[in-house]
Backbone as JSON Lines, residues from 0, in Angstrom:
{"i":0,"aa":"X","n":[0.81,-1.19,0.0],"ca":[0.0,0.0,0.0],"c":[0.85,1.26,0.0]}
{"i":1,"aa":"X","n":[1.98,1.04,0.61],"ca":[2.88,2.33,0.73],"c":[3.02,2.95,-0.99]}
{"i":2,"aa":"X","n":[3.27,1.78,-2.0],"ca":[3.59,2.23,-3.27],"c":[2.08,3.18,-3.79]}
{"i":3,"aa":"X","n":[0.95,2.93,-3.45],"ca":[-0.62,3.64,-3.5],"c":[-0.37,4.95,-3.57]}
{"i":4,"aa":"X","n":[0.2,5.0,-2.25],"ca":[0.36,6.24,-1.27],"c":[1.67,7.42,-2.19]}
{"i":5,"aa":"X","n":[2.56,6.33,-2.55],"ca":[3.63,7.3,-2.87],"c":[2.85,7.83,-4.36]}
{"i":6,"aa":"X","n":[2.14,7.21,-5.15],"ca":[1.75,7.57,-6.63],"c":[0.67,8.78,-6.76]}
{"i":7,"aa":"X","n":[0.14,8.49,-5.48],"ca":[-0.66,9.54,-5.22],"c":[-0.66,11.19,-4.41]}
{"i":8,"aa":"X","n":[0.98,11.15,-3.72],"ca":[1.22,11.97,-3.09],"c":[1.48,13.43,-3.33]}
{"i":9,"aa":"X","n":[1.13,14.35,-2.83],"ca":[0.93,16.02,-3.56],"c":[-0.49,16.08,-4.14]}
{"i":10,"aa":"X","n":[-1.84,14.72,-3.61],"ca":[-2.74,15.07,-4.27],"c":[-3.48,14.99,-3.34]}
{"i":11,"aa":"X","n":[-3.32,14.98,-2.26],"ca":[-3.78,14.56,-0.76],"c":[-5.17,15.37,-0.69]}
{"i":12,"aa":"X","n":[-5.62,16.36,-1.35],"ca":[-6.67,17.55,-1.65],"c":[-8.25,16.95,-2.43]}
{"i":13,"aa":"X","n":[-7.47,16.06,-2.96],"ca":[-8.07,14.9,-4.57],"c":[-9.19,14.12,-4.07]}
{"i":14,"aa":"X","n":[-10.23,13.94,-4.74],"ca":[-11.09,12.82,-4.05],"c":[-10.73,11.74,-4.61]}
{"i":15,"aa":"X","n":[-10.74,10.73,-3.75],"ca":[-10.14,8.83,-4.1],"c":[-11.37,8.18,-3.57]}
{"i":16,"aa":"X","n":[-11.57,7.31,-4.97],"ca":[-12.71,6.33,-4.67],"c":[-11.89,5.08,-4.61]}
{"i":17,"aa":"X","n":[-12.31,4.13,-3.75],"ca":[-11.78,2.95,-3.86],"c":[-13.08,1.77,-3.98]}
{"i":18,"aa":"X","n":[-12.8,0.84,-4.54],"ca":[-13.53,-0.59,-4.9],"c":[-13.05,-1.18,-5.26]}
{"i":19,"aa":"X","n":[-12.96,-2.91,-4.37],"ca":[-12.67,-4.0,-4.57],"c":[-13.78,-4.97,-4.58]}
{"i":20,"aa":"X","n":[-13.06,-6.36,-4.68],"ca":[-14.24,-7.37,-4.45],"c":[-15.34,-7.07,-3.85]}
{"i":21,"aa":"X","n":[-15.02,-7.4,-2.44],"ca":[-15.88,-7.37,-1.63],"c":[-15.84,-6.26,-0.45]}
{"i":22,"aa":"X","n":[-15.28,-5.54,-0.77],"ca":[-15.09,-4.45,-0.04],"c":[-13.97,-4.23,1.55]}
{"i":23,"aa":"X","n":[-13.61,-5.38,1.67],"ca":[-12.65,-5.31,2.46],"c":[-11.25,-4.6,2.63]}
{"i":24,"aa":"X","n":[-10.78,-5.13,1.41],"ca":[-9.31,-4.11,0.88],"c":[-9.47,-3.11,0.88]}
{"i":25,"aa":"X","n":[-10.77,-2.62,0.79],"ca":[-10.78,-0.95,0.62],"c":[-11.25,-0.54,1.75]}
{"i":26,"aa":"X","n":[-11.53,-1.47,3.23],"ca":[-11.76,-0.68,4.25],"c":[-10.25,-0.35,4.65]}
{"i":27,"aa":"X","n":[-9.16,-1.41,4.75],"ca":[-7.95,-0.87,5.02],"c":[-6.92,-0.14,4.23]}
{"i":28,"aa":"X","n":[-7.32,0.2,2.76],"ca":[-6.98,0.88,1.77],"c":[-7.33,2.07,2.73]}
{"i":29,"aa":"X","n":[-7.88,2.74,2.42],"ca":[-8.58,3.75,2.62],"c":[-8.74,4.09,4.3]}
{"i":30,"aa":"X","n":[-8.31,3.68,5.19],"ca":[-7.89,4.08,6.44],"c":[-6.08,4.12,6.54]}
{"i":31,"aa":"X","n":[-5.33,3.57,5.27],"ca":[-4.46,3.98,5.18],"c":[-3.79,5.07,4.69]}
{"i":32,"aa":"X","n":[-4.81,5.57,3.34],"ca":[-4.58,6.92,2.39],"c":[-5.03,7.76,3.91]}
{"i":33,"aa":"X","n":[-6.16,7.6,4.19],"ca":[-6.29,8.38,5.56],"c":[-4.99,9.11,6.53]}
{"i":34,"aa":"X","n":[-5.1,7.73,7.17],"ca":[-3.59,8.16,8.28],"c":[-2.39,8.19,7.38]}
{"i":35,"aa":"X","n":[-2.18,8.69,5.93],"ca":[-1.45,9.75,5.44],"c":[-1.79,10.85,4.8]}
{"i":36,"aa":"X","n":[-2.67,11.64,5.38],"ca":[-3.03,12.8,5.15],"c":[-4.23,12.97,4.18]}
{"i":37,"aa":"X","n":[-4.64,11.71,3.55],"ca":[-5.93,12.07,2.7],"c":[-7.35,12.52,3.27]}
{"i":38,"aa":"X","n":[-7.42,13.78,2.75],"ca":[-8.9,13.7,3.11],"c":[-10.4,13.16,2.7]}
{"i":39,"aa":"X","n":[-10.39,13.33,1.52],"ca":[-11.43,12.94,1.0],"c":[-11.41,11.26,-0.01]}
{"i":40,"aa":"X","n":[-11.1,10.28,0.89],"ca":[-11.4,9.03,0.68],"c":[-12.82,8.66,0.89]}
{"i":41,"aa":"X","n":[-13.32,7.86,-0.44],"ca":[-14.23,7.32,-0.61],"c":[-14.45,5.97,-0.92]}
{"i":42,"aa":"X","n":[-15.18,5.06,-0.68],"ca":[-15.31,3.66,-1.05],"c":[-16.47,2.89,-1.52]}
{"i":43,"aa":"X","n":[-16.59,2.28,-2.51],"ca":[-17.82,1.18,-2.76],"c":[-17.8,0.38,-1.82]}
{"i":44,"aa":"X","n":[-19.02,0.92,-0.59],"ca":[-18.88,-0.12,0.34],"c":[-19.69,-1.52,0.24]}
{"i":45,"aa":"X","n":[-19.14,-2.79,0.11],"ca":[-19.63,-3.6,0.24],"c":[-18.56,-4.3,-1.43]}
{"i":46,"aa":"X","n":[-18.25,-3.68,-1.89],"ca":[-17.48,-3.88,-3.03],"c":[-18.0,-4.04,-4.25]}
{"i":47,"aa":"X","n":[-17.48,-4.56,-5.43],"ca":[-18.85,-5.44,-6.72],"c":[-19.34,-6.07,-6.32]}
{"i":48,"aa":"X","n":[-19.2,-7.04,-5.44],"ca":[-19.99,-8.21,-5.03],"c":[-21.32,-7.06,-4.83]}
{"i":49,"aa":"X","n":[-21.56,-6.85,-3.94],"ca":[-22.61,-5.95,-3.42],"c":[-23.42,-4.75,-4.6]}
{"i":50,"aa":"X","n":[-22.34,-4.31,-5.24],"ca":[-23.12,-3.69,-6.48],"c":[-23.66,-4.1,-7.17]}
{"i":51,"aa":"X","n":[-23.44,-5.45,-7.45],"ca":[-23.89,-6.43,-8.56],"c":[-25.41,-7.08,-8.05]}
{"i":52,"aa":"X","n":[-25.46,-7.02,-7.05],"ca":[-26.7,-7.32,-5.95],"c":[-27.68,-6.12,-6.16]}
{"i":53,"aa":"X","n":[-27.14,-5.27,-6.1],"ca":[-27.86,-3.98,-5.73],"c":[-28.45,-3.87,-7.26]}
{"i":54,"aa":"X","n":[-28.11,-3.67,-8.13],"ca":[-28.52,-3.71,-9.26],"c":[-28.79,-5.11,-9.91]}
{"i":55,"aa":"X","n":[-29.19,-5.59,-9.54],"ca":[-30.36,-6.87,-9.97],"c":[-31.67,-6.95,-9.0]}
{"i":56,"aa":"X","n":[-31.1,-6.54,-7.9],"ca":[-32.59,-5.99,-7.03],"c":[-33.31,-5.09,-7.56]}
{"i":57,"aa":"X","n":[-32.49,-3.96,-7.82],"ca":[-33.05,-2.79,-7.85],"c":[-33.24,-2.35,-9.46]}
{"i":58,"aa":"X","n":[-32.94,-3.32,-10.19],"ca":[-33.19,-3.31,-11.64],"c":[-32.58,-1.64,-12.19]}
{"i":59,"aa":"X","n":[-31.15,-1.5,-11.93],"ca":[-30.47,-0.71,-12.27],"c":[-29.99,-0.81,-13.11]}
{"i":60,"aa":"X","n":[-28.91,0.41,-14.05],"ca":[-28.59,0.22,-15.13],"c":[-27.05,0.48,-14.37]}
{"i":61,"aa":"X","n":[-26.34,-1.0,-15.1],"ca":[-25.28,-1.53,-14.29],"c":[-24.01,-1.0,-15.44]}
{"i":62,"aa":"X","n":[-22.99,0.18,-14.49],"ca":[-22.08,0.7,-15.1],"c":[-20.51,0.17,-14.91]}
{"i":63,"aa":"X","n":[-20.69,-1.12,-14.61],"ca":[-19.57,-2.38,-14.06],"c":[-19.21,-2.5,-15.59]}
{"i":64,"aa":"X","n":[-18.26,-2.29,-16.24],"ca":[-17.58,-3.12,-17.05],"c":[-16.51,-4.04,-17.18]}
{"i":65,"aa":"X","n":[-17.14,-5.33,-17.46],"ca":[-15.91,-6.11,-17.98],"c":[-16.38,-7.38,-16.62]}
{"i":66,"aa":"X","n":[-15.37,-8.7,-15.87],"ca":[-15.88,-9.79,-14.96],"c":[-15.29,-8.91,-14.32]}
{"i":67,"aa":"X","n":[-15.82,-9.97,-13.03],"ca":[-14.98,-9.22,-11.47],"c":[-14.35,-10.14,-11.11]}
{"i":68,"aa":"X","n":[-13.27,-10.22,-10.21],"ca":[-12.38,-11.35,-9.92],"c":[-12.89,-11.86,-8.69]}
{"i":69,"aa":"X","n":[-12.58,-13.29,-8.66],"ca":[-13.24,-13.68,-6.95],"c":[-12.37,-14.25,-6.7]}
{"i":70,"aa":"X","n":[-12.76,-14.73,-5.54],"ca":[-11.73,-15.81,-4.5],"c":[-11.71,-17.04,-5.11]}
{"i":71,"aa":"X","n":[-12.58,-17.72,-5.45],"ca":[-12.39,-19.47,-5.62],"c":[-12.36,-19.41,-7.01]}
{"i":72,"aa":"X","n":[-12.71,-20.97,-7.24],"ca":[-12.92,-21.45,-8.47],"c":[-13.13,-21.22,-10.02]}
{"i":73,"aa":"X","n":[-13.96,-20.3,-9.48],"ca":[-14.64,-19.52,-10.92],"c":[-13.59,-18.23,-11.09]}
{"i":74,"aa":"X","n":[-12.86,-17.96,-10.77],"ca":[-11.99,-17.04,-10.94],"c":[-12.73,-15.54,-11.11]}
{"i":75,"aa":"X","n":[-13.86,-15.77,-11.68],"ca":[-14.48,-14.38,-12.02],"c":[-16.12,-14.71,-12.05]}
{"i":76,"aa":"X","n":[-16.76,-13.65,-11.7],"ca":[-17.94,-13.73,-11.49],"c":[-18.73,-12.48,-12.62]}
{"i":77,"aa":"X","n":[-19.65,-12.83,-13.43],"ca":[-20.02,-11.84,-14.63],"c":[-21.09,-10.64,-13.9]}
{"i":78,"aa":"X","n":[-20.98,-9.56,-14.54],"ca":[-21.44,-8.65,-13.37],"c":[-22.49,-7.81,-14.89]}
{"i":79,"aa":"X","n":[-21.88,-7.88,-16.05],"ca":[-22.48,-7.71,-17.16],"c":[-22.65,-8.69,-18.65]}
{"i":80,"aa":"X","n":[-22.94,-7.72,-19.77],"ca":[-22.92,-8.94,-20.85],"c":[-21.56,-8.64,-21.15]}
{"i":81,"aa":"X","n":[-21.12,-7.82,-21.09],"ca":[-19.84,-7.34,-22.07],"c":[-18.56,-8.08,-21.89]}
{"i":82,"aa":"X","n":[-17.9,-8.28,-22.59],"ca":[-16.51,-8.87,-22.41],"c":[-15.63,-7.54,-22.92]}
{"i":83,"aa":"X","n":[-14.69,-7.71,-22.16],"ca":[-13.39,-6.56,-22.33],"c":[-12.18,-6.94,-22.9]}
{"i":84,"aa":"X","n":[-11.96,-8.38,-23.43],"ca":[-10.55,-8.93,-23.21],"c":[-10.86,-9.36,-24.77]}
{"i":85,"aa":"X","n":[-9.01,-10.49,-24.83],"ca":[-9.62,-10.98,-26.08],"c":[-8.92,-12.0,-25.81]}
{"i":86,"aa":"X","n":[-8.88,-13.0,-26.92],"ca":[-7.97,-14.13,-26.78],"c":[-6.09,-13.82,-27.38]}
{"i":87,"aa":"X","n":[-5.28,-14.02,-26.44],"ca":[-3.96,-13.2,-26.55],"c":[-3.02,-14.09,-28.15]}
{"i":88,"aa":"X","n":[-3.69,-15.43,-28.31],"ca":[-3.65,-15.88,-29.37],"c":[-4.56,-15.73,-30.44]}
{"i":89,"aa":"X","n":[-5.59,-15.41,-30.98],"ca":[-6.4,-15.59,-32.33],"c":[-7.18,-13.68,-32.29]}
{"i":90,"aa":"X","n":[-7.29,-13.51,-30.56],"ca":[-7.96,-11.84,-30.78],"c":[-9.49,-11.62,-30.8]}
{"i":91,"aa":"X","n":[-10.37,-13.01,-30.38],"ca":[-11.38,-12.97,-30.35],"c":[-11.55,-12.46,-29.49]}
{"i":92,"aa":"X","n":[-13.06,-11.69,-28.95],"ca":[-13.52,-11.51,-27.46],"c":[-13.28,-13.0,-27.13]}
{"i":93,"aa":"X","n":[-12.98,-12.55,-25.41],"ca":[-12.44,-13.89,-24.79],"c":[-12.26,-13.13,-22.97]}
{"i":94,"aa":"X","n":[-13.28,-14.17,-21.98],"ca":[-13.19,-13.93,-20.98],"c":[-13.16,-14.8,-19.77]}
{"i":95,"aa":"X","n":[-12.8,-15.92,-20.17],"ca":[-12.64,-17.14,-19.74],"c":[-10.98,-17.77,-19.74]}
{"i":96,"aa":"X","n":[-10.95,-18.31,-18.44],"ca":[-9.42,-18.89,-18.82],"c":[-9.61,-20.47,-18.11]}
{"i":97,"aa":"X","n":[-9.03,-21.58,-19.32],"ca":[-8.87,-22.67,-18.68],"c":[-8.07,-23.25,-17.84]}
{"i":98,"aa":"X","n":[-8.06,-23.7,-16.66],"ca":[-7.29,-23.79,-15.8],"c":[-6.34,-25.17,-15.9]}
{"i":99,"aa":"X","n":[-5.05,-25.24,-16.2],"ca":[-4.88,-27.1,-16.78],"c":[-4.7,-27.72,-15.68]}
């Protein structure tokens, strides 16, 4: 986190949003930009996981692009239709990776 801190420093004035998974990293993200002088830290609390919830409840128009990464198995969890990537061999859309 120190490297965060140094890329961002002289902007301490700046508003910083942070979002991760599940929102954890960014509770201690963001109590760290803190106790170095940031003021205006902000966070997706609850992370994508939770946005991705929130907008299927709430039948929102979901501004998530691209998968989200998770903890287990599935490596990624789809949060929209869109794919962002491609295949690094042929160049198709491609958002899936086989695991051997």
């Amino acid at each position: 986190m120190h490297d965060a801190v140094d890329m961002v420093k002289g902007k301490e004035e700046k508003e910083i949003l942070l979002y991760c998974t599940g929102g954890i990293r960014c509770e201690k993200a963001s109590a760290w930009f803190k106790h170095n002088g940031f003021k205006n830290v902000n966070q997706l609390y609850g992370g994508i996981i939770e946005y991705a919830k929130e907008i299927k409840e709430k039948n929102l128009p979901n501004k998530f692009l691209g998968k989200n990464f998770v903890f287990d198995q599935r490596m990624g969890e789809r949060i929209g239709n869109q794919i962002v990537s491609q295949c690094h061999q042929c160049g198709t859309p491609c958002d899936t990776r086989k695991l051997r």
